[in-house]
Legacy VTK file of the C-alpha trace (Angstrom):
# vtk DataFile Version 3.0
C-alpha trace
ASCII
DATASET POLYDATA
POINTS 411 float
0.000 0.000 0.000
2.625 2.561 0.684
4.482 2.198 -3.084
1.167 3.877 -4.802
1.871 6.794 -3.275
5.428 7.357 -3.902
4.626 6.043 -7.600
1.858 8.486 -8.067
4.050 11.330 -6.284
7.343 10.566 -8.921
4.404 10.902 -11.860
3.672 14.700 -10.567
7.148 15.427 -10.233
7.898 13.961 -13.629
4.273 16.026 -15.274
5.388 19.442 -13.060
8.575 19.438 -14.686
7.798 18.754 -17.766
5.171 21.718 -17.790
8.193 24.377 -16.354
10.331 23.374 -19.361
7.514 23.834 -22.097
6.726 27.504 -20.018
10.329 28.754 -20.259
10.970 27.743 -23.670
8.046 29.632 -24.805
9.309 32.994 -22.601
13.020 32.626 -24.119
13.090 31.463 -27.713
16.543 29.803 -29.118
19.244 32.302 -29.598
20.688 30.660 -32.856
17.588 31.057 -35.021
17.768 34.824 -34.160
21.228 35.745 -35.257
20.757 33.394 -38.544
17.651 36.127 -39.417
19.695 39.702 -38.783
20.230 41.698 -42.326
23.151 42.189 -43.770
25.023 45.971 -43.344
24.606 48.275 -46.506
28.068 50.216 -48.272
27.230 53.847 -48.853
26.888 54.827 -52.481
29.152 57.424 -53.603
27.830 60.757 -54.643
26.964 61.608 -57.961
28.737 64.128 -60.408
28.128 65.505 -63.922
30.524 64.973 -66.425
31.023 65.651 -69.704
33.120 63.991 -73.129
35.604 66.144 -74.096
35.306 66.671 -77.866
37.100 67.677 -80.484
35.937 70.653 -83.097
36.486 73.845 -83.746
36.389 77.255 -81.590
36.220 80.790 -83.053
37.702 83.588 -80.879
35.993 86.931 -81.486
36.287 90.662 -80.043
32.772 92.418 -79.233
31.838 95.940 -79.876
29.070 97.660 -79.888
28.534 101.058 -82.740
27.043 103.321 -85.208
25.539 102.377 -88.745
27.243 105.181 -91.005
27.487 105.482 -94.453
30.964 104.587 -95.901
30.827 107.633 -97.904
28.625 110.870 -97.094
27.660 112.620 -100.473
26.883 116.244 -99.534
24.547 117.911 -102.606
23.791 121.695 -102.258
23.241 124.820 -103.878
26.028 126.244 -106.396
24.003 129.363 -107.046
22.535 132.445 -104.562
19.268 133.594 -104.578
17.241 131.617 -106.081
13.784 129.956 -104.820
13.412 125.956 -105.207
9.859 125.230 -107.317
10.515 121.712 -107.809
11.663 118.430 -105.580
11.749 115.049 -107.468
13.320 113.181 -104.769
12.923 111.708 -101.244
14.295 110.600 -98.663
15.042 106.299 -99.284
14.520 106.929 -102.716
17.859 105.229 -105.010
19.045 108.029 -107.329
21.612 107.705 -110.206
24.561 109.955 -110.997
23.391 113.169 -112.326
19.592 112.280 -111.813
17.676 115.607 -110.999
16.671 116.037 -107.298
15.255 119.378 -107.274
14.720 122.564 -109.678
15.337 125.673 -108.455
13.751 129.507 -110.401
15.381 130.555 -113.765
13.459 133.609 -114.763
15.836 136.109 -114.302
18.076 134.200 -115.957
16.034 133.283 -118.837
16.253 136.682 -119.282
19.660 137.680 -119.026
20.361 134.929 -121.896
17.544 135.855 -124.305
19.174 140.127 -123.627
22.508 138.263 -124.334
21.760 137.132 -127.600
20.859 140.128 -129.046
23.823 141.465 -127.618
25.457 138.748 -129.275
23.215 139.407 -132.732
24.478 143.042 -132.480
28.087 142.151 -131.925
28.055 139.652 -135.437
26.532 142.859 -137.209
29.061 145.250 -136.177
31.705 142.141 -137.679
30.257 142.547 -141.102
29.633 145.968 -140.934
33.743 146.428 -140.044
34.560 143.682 -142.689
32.491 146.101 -145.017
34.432 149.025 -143.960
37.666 146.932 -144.883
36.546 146.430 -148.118
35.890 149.654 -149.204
38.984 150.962 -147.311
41.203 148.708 -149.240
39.304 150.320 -152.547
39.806 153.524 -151.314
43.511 153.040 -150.954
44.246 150.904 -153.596
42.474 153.702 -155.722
44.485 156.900 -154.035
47.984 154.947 -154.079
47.350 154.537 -157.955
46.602 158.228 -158.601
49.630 159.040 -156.526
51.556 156.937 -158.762
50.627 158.348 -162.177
51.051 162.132 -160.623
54.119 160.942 -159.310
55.133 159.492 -162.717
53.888 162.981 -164.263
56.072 164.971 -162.117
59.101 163.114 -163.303
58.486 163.907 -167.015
57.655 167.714 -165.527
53.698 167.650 -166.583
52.686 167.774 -162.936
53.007 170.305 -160.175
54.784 169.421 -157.080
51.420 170.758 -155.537
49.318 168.049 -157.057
52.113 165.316 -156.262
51.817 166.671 -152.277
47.774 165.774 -152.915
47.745 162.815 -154.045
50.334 161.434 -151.716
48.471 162.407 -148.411
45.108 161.060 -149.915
47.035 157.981 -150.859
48.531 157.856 -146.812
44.726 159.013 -145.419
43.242 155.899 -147.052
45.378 153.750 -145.540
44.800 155.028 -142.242
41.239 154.547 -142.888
42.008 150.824 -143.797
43.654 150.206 -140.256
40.397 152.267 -138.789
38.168 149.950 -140.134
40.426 146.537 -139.488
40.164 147.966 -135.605
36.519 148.475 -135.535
36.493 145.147 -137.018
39.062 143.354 -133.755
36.385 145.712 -131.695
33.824 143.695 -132.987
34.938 140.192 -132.594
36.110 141.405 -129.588
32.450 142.721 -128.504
31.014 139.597 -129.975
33.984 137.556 -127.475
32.565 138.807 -124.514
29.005 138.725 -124.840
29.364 134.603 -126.026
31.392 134.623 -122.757
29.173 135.766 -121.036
26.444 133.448 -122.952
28.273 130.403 -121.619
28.325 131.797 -117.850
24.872 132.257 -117.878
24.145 128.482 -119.421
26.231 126.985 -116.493
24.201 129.545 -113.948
21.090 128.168 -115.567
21.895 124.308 -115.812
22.883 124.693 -111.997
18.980 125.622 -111.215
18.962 122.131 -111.952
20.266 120.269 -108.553
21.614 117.053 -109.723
22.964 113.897 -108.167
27.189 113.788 -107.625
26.817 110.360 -107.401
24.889 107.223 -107.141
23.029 106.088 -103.679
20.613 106.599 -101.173
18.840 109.858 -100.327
19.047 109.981 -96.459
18.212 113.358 -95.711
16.330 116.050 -97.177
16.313 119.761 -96.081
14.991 121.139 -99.412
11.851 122.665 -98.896
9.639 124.006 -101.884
10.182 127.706 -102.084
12.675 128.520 -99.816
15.887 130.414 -101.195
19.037 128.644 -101.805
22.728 129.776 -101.088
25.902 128.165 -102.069
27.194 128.425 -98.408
24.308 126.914 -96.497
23.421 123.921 -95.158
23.323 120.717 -97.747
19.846 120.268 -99.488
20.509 116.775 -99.769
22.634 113.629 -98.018
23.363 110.789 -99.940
24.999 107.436 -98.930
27.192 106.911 -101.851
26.404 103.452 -103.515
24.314 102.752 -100.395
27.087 101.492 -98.874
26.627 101.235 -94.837
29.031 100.426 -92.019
29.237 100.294 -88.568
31.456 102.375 -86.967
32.938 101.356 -83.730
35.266 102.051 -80.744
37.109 99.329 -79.387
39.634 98.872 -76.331
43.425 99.544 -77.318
44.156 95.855 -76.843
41.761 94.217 -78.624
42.537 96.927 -81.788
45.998 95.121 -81.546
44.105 92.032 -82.952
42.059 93.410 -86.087
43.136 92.897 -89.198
41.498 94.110 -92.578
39.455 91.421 -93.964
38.350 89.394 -91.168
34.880 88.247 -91.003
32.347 89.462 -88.494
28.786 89.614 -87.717
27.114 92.056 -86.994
23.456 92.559 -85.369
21.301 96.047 -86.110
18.641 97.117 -83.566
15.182 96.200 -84.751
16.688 92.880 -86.462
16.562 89.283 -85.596
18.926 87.603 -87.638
23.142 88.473 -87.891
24.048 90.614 -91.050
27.323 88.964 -92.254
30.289 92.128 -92.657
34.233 92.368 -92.958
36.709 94.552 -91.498
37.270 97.362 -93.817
39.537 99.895 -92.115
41.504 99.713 -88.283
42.278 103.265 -87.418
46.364 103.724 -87.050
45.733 105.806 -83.832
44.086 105.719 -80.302
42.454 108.398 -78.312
44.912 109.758 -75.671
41.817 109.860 -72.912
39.466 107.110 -73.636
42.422 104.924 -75.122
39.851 103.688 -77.603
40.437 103.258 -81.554
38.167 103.260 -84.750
37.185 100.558 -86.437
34.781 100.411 -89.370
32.724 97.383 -90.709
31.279 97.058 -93.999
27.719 95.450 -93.561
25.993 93.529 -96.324
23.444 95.604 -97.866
20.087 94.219 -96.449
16.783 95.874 -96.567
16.309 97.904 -93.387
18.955 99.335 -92.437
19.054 102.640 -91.141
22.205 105.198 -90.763
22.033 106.250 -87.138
21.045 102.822 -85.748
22.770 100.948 -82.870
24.389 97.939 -83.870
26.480 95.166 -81.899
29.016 93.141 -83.861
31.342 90.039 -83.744
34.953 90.166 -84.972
36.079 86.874 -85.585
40.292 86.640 -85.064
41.341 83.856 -84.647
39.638 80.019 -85.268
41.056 76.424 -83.900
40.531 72.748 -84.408
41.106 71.065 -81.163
40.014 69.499 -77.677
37.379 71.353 -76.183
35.316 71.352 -72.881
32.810 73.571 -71.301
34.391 76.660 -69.402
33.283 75.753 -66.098
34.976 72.654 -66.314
38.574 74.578 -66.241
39.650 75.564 -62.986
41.759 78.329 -62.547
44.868 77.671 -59.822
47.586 79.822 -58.715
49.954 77.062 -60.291
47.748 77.092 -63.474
44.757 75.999 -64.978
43.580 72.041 -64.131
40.513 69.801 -64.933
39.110 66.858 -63.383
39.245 63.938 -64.371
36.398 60.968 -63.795
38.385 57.677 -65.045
36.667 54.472 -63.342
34.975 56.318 -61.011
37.951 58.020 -59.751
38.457 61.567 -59.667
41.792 62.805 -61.231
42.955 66.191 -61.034
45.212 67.248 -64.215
47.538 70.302 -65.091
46.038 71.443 -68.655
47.348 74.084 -71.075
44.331 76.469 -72.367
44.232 78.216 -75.405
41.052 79.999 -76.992
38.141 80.574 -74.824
34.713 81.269 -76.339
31.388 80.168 -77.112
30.909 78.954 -73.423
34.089 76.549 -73.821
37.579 76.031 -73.812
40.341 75.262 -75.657
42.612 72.334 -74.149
45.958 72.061 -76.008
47.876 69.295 -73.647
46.516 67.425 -70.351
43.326 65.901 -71.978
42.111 63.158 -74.982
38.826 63.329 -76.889
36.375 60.934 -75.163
37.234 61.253 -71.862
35.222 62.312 -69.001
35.346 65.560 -67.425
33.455 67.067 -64.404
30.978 70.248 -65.937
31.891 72.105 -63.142
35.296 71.466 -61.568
36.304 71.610 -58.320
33.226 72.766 -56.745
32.740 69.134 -54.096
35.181 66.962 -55.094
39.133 66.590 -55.100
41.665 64.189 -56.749
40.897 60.593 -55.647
38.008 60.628 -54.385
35.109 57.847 -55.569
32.216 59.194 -57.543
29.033 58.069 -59.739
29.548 59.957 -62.896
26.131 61.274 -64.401
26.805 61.724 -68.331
25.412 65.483 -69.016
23.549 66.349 -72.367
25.744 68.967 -74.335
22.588 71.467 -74.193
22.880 71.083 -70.455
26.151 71.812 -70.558
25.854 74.922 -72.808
22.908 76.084 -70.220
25.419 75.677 -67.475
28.311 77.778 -68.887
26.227 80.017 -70.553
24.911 81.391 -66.707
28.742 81.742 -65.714
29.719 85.564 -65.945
LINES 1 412
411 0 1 2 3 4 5 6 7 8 9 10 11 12 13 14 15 16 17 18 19 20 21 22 23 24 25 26 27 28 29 30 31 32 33 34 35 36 37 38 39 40 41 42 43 44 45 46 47 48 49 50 51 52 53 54 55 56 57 58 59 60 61 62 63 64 65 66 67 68 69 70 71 72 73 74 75 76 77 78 79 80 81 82 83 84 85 86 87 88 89 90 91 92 93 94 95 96 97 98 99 100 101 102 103 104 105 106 107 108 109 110 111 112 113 114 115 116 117 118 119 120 121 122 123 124 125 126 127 128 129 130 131 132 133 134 135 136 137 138 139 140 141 142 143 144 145 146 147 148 149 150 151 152 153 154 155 156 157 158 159 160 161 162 163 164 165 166 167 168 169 170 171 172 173 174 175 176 177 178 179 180 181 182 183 184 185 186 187 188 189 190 191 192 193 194 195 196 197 198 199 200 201 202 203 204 205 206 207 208 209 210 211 212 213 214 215 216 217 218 219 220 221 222 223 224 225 226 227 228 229 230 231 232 233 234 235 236 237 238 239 240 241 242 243 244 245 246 247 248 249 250 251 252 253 254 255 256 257 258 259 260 261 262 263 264 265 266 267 268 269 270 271 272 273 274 275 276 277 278 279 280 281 282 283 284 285 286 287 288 289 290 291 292 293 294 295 296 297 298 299 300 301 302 303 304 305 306 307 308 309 310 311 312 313 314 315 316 317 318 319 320 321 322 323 324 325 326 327 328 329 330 331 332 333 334 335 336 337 338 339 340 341 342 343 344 345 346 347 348 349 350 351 352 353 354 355 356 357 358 359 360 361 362 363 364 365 366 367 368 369 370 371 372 373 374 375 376 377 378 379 380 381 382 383 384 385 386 387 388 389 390 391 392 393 394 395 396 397 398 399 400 401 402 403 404 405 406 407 408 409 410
């Protein structure tokens, strides 16, 4: 009787701890399974850059300026006569006019006159000519006549059948007809003379009168006109009208002492009018051989294609091209400027190398790189602004409109 209770005791003892075990594996879970589920730790990415591929093509260098639209030459027409009124204009201002095309007519009354009193003056001279030549004619007669009766009476004397008297006679009428012959062969050089002058002044008066005719010096433009309909002209007044010979515009333009250094005659240029969209191609045509003591600034002229709408007193800005290359070229912003020199940076499997670089022509928004760098390689667009040699990087390839956007916002 007493082993069923110790039996049934050693079955509690063996349920009790069976029950603890089940309750503290449930309240502390197996360590191992736990580590085996942890993540594993992430590498930090490394930060992103743009870069660009250097490229090879060409780069123009110009010189800016900024100017005038002139005419190349000025043609000044005015008044060669005083005092007369204008009652005719046949020109305006943009009208194209020829050489010697009439622009304006001026009064010719007075001188109408003048001519028309002139020829008779000149009728009366040719009379007096024939009546002089008449006068020769019978002078001659007259002499011929009184030198032959002072021969026979001279030929009488000698045989003594004549008086000395008579011989006295007939040689002073023979000597008096003569000196009538050299009266009338003056009045006759009077005359012509007479007849001289008043053709003289016939031709005067014809140039007077073909000057009340204001004609063209030479072919062009009309860009002013300050004729008015009956006003009075006078030789030393202002111009009646301004031409631009050929119609031939420039610009004209003052540029920096150093950068006149660089012009050359012939060099292409653009050049943009105010009022006007699209460039106006033009040439260097003249570099002025001296510079302004105070504003150290010299002249330099452009000849513009002729284009409709242009207009002589316009602003203008143009583009002097002086120099052009063929070589390796990057945006600007992706040269950086050191005390030692000029470098780039370099992305080259994801590393960042910094490089010495030699720079020649800068324009357009790029550069010029003559040693330091090979077409195709990767650049950063804008160098050292976050990142130094040897550091990692993510290169982000960068559109070359991007690019150009990026430069174009650097000053």
């Amino acid at each position: 009787m007493s082993r069923a209770p110790d039996r049934l005791s050693s079955i509690g003892k063996l349920l009790l701890g069976a029950a603890l075990l089940g309750w503290s594996a449930a309240i502390f879970p197996a360590a191992s399974p736990a580590r085996a589920e942890e993540p594993a730790v992430n590498v930090p990415k490394p930060p992103s850059v743009s870069v660009v591929k250097a490229q090879t093509g060409t780069l123009a260098e110009t010189i800016l300026m900024t100017g005038t639209l002139v005419a190349r030459d000025e043609v000044l027409v005015g008044a060669e006569i005083d005092g007369l009124a204008i009652i005719e204009l046949l020109a305006e201002e943009g009208d194209r006019v020829e050489r010697g095309q009439v622009l304006a007519r001026l009064s010719r009354d007075m001188l109408d006159a003048q001519a028309a009193q002139n020829r008779a003056s000149i009728t009366r001279a040719a009379a007096a000519i024939a009546q002089a030549r008449n006068q020769i004619a019978e002078a001659n007669a007259n002499a011929r006549q009184a030198d032959a009766a002072f021969d026979r009476v001279r030929t009488l004397q000698d045989r003594g059948n004549a008086s000395q008297e008579s011989l006295e006679q007939r040689e002073a009428a023979a000597l008096v007809a003569r000196a009538r012959v050299a009266v009338a062969e003056d009045a006759l050089r009077l005359a012509q003379a007479d007849k001289d002058l008043a053709e003289a002044q016939q031709r005067e008066i014809d140039v007077r009168i073909g000057r009340t005719q204001i004609k063209a010096p030479a072919a062009g433009i009309i860009s002013r006109r300050e004729a008015k309909l009956g006003a009075l002209v006078s030789s030393g007044g202002e111009p009646l009208f301004r031409i631009i010979g050929n119609g031939t515009i420039e610009v004209e333009a003052d540029v920096p002492e150093t950068s006149l250094a660089r012009l050359r005659v012939g060099q292409p240029a653009q050049v943009r009018p105010a009022g006007m969209t699209e460039p106006v191609p033009a040439r260097v045509r003249l570099v002025s051989p001296e510079v302004d003591r105070t504003s150290r600034l010299g002249r330099v002229r452009l000849s513009v294609d002729e284009v409709p709408g242009l207009a002589v007193g316009a602003f203008a800005r143009g583009a002097v091209e002086v120099d052009r290359r063929e070589g390796t070229l990057v945006p600007l912003s992706a040269v950086l400027n050191r005390p030692e020199g000029p470098v780039i940076q370099v992305v080259r499997d994801g590393v960042v190398e910094t490089r010495p670089v030699t720079v020649g022509l800068k324009a357009e928004g790029k550069a010029e790189i003559r040693n330091g760098l090979t077409p195709g390689e990767d650049v950063i667009a804008v160098s050292g602004t976050f990142v130094r040699g040897g550091d990692r990087v993510t290169p982000v390839p960068q559109s070359p409109a991007a690019s150009a956007i990026q430069t174009s916002s650097i000053p």
